[in-house]
ROBA-987167 format. One record per residue (C-alpha): residue in three letters; x, y, z negated. Coordinates in Angstrom, 2 decimals. Layout:
BEGIN
tornu ALA; u X; v Y; w Z
...
//
This chain:
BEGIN
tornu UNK; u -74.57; v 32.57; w 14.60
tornu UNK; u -72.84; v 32.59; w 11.14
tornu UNK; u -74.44; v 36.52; w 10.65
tornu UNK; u -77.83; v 34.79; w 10.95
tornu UNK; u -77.06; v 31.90; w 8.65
tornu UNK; u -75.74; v 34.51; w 6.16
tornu UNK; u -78.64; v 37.09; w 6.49
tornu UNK; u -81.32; v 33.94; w 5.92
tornu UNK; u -79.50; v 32.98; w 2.78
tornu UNK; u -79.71; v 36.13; w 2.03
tornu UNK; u -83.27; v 36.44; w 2.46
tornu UNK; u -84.15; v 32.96; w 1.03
tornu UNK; u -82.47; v 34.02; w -2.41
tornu UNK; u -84.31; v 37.43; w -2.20
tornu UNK; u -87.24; v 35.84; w -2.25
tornu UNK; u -86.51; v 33.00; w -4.85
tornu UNK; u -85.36; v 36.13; w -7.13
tornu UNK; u -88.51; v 38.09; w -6.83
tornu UNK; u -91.28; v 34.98; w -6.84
tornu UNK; u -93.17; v 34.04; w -10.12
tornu UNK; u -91.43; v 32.59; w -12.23
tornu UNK; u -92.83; v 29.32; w -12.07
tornu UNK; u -92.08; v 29.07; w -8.45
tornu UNK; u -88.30; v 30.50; w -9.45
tornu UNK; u -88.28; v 27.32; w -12.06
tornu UNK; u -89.38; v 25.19; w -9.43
tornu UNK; u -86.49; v 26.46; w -6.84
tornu UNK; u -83.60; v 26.27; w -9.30
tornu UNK; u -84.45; v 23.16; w -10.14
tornu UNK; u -84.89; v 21.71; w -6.59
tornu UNK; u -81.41; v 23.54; w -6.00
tornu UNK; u -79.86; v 21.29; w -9.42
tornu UNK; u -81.05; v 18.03; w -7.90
tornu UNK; u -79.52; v 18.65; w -4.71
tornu UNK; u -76.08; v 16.36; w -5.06
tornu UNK; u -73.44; v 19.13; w -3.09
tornu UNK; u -70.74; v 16.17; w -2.92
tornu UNK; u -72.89; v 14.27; w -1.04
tornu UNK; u -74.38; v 16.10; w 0.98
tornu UNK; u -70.22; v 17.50; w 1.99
tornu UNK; u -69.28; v 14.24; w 2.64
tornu UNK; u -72.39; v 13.47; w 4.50
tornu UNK; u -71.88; v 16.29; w 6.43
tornu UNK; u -68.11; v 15.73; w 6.98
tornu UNK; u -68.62; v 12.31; w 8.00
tornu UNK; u -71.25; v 13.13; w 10.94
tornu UNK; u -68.78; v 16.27; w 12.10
tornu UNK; u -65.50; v 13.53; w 12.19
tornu UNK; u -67.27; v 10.92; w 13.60
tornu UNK; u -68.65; v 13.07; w 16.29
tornu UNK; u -65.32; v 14.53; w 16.94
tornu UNK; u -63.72; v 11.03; w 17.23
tornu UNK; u -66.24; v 9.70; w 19.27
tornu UNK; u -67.10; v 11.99; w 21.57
tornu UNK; u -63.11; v 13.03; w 21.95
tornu UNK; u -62.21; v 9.30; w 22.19
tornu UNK; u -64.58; v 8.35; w 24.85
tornu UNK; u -63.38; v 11.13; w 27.03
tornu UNK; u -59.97; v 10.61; w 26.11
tornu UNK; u -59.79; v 7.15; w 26.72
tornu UNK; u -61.72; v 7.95; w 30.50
tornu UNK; u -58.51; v 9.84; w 31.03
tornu UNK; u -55.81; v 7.80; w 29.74
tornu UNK; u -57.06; v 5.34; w 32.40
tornu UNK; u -56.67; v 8.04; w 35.22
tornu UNK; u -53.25; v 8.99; w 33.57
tornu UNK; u -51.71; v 5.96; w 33.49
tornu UNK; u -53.21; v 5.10; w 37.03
tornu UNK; u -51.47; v 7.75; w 38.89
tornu UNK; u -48.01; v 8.76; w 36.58
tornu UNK; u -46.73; v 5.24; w 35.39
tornu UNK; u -48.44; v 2.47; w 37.50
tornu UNK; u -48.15; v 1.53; w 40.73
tornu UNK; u -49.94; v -1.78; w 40.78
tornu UNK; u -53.55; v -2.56; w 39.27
tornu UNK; u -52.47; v -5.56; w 37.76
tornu UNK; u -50.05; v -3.64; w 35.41
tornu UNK; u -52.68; v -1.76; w 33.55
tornu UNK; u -55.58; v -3.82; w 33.74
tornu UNK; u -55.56; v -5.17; w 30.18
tornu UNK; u -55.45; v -1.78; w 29.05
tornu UNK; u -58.66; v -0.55; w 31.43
tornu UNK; u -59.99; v -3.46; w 29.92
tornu UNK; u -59.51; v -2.13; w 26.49
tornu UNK; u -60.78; v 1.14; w 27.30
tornu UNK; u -63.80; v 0.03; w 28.83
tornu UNK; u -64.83; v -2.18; w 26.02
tornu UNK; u -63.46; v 0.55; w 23.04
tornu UNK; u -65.97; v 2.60; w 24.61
tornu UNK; u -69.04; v 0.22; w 23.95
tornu UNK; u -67.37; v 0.09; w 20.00
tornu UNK; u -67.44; v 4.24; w 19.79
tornu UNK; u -71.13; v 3.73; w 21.15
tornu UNK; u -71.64; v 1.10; w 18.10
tornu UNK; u -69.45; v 3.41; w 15.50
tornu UNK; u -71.68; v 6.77; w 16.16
tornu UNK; u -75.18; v 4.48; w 15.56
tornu UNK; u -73.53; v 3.12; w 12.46
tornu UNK; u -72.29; v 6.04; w 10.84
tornu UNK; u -75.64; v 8.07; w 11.58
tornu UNK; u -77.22; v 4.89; w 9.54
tornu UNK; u -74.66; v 5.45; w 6.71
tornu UNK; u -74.93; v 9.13; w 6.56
tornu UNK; u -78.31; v 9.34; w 5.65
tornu UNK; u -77.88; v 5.94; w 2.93
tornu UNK; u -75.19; v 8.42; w 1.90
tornu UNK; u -77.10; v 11.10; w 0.95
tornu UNK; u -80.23; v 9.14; w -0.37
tornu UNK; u -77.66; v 7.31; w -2.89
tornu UNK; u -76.19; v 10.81; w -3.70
tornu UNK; u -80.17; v 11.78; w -4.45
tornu UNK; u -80.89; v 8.66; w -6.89
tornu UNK; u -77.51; v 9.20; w -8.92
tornu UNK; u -77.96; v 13.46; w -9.42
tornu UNK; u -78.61; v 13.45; w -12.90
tornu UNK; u -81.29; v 15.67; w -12.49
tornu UNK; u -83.29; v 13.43; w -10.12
tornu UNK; u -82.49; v 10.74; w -12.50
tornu UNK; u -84.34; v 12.88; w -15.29
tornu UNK; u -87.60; v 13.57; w -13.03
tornu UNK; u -87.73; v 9.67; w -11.85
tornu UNK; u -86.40; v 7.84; w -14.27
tornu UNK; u -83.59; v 6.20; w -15.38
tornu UNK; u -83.02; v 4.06; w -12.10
tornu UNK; u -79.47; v 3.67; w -12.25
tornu UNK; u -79.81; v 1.93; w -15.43
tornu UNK; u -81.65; v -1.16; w -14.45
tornu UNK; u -79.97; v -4.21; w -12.92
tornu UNK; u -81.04; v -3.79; w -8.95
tornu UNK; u -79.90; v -0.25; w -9.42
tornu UNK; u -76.69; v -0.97; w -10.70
tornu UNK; u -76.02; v -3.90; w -8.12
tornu UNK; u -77.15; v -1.48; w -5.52
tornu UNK; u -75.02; v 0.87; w -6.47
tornu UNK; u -72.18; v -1.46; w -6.64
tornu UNK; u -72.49; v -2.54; w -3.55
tornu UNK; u -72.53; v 0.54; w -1.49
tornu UNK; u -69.33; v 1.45; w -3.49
tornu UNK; u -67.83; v -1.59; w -2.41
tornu UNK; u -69.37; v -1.00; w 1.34
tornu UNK; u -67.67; v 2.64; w 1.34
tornu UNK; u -64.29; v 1.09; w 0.20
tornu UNK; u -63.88; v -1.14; w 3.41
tornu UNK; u -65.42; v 1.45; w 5.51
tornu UNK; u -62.41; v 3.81; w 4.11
tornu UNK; u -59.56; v 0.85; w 4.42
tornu UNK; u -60.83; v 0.06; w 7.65
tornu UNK; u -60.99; v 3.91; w 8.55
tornu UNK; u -57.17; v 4.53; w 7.66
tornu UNK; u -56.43; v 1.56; w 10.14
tornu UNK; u -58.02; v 3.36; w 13.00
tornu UNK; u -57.02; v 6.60; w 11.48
tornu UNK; u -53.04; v 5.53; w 12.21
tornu UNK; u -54.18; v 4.01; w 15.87
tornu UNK; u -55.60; v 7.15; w 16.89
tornu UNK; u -51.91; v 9.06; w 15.86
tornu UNK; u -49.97; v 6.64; w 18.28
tornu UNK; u -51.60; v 8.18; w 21.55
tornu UNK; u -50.62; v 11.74; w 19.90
tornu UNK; u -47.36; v 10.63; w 19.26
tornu UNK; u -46.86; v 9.59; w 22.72
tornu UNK; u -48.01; v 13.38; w 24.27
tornu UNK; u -46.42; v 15.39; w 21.53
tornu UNK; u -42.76; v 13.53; w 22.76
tornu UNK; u -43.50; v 13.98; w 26.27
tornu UNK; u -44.37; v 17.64; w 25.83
tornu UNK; u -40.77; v 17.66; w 24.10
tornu UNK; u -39.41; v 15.69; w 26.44
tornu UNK; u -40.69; v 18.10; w 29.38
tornu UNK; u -39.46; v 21.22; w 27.00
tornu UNK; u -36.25; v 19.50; w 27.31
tornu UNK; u -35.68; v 18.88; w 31.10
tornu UNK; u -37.24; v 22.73; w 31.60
tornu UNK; u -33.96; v 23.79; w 29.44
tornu UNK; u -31.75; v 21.66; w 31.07
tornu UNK; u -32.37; v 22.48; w 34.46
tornu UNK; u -31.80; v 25.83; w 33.86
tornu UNK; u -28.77; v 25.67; w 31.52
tornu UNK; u -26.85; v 23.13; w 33.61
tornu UNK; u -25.07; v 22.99; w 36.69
tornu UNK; u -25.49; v 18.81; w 36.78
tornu UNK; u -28.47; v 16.90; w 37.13
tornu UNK; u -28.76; v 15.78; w 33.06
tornu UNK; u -32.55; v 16.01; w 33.19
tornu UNK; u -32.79; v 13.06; w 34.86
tornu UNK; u -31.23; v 11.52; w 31.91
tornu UNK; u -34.59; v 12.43; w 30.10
tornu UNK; u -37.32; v 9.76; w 30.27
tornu UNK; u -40.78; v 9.22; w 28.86
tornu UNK; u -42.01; v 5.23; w 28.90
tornu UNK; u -45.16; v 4.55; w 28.49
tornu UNK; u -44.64; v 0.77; w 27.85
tornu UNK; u -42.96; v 1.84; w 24.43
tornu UNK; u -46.14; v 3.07; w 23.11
tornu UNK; u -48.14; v -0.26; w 24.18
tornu UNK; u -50.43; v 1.53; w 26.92
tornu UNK; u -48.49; v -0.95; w 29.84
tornu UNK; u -47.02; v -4.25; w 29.65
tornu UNK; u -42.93; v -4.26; w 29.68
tornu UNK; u -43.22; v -5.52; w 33.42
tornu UNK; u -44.80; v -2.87; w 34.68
tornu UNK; u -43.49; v -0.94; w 37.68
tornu UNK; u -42.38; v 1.96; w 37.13
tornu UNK; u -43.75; v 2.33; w 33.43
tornu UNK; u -41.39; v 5.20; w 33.28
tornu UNK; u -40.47; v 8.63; w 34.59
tornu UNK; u -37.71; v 10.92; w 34.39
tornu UNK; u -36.60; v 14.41; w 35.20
tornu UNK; u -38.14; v 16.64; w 37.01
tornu UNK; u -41.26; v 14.46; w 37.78
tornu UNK; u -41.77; v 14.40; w 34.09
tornu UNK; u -41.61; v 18.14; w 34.16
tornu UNK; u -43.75; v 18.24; w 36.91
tornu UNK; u -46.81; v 15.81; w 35.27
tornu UNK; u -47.02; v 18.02; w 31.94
tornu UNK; u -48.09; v 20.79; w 34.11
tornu UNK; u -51.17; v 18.88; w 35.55
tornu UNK; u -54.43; v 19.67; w 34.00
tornu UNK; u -54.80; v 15.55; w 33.23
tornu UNK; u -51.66; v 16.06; w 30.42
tornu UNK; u -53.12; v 19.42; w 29.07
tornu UNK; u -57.28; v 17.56; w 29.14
tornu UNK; u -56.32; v 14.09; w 27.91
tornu UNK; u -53.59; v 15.59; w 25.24
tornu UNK; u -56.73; v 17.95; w 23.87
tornu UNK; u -59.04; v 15.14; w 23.31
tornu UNK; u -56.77; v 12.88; w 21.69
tornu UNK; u -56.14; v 15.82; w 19.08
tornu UNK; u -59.04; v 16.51; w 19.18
tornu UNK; u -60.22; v 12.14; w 17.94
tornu UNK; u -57.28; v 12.03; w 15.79
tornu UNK; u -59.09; v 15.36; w 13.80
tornu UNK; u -62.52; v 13.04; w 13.38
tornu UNK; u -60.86; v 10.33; w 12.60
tornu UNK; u -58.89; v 12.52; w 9.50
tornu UNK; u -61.95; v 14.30; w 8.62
tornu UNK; u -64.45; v 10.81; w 8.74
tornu UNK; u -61.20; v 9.66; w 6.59
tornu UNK; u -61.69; v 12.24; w 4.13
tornu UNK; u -65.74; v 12.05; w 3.98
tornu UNK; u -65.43; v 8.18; w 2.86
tornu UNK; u -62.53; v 9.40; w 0.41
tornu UNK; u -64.69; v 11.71; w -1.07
tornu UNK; u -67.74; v 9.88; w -1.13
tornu UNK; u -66.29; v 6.66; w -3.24
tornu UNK; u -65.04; v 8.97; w -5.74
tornu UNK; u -68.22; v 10.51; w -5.72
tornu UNK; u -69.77; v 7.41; w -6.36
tornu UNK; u -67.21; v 5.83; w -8.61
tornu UNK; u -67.31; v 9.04; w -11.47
tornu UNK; u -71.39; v 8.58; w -11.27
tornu UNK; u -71.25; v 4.54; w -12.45
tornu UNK; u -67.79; v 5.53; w -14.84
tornu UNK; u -70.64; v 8.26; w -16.47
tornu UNK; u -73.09; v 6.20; w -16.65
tornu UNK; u -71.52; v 3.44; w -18.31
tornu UNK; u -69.64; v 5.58; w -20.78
tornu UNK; u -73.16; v 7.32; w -21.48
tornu UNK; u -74.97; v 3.99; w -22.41
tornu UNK; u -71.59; v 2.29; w -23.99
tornu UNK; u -71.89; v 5.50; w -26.21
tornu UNK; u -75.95; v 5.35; w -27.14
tornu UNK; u -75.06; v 1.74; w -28.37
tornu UNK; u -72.47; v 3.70; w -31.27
//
């Protein structure tokens, strides 16, 4: 796939190099009103937020089954969080309409503010409703990317949670086979620390050798995955907002400074 990408670019500039040169003008300056930064952090926000949703759905759709058979015994102990699964999933549904809506305002406002689109159509950015539009999508992207780094620590606390009990399971593997007494059974994993159960929940915990014993099911190795795999979307969706508002914010600083220096 990437040798075929390659050999069309290839071919595309080929054939920009040897075309008249009126169609070569035309080409490189199609290629200068393309806004790069944009269309990266367009492009990086799609790829995270498909990541995160996608791995999040299916993650969560495990976590249920997880918890179900390793740490609960009764369906009264977990039902607030099936609850919250069920109804996260409807938000993730929500989130991946949204952000396909914002990518493509992203790139159109990353269009109107390349200065060389702003040479062929005019000096939009300059007038009032310009300005105030651009204003406010800066403002938009800044709560998107507060509100981003709030989900972006929620989505580390599952992680947390697998990366200890894969320690935790490394542990009690060395154990049993370095001592003569049962110590393993000393080493616990509780799910009720990281919020997933209430603190009345029976058994909420395991120990030992059944600890050992869950991380080699295919649900730890699956559901572990896709939370890695969400907390990576939610990073990268992190960084496309990041980029994008100071993106945004250098355009309005240069414009400003432009027109605060024509007034001189």
């Amino acid at each position: 796939m990437c040798v075929c990408i390659v050999c069309a670019a290839c071919a595309v500039g080929v054939l920009i190099y040897y075309s008249p040169t009126g169609c070569y003008d035309c080409c490189i300056r199609c290629l200068g009103a393309v806004p790069y930064t944009s269309l990266l952090a367009t492009l990086l926000c799609y790829t995270g937020v498909a990541l995160f949703c996608g791995g999040g759905h299916e993650a969560l759709t495990h976590t249920r089954t997880f918890v179900e058979l390793y740490f609960a015994r009764d369906v009264q102990d977990f039902i607030v969080l099936a609850d919250f699964i069920k109804y996260f999933q409807y938000v993730i549904y929500g989130l991946a309409s949204f952000f396909f809506l914002y990518g493509l305002l992203l790139l159109a406002e990353g269009f109107y503010t390349t200065s060389a689109v702003k040479q062929t159509f005019g000096e939009f950015r300059s007038t009032k409703f310009g300005r105030c539009l651009s204003l406010t999508f800066i403002i938009l992207t800044y709560v998107l990317a507060v509100i981003w780094l709030v989900v972006f620590g929620f989505t580390a606390i599952p992680v947390l949670f697998f990366i200890n009990m894969e320690s935790s399971c490394h542990k009690v593997n060395i154990l049993s086979e370095t001592t003569l007494f049962n110590q393993q059974a000393r080493v616990c994993m509780d799910a009720r620390m990281y919020g997933f159960l209430p603190w009345n929940a029976v058994p909420g915990i395991v120990c030992g050798n059944t600890l050992a014993s869950i991380c080699k099911t295919p649900e730890f190795y699956v559901t572990y995955d896709l939370y890695i795999c969400a907390f990576a979307g939610a990073g990268i969706t992190l960084l496309a907002l990041v980029s994008g508002l100071m993106f945004y914010i250098c355009e309005v600083i240069y414009i400003y400074c432009r027109r605060f220096c024509a007034r001189l």
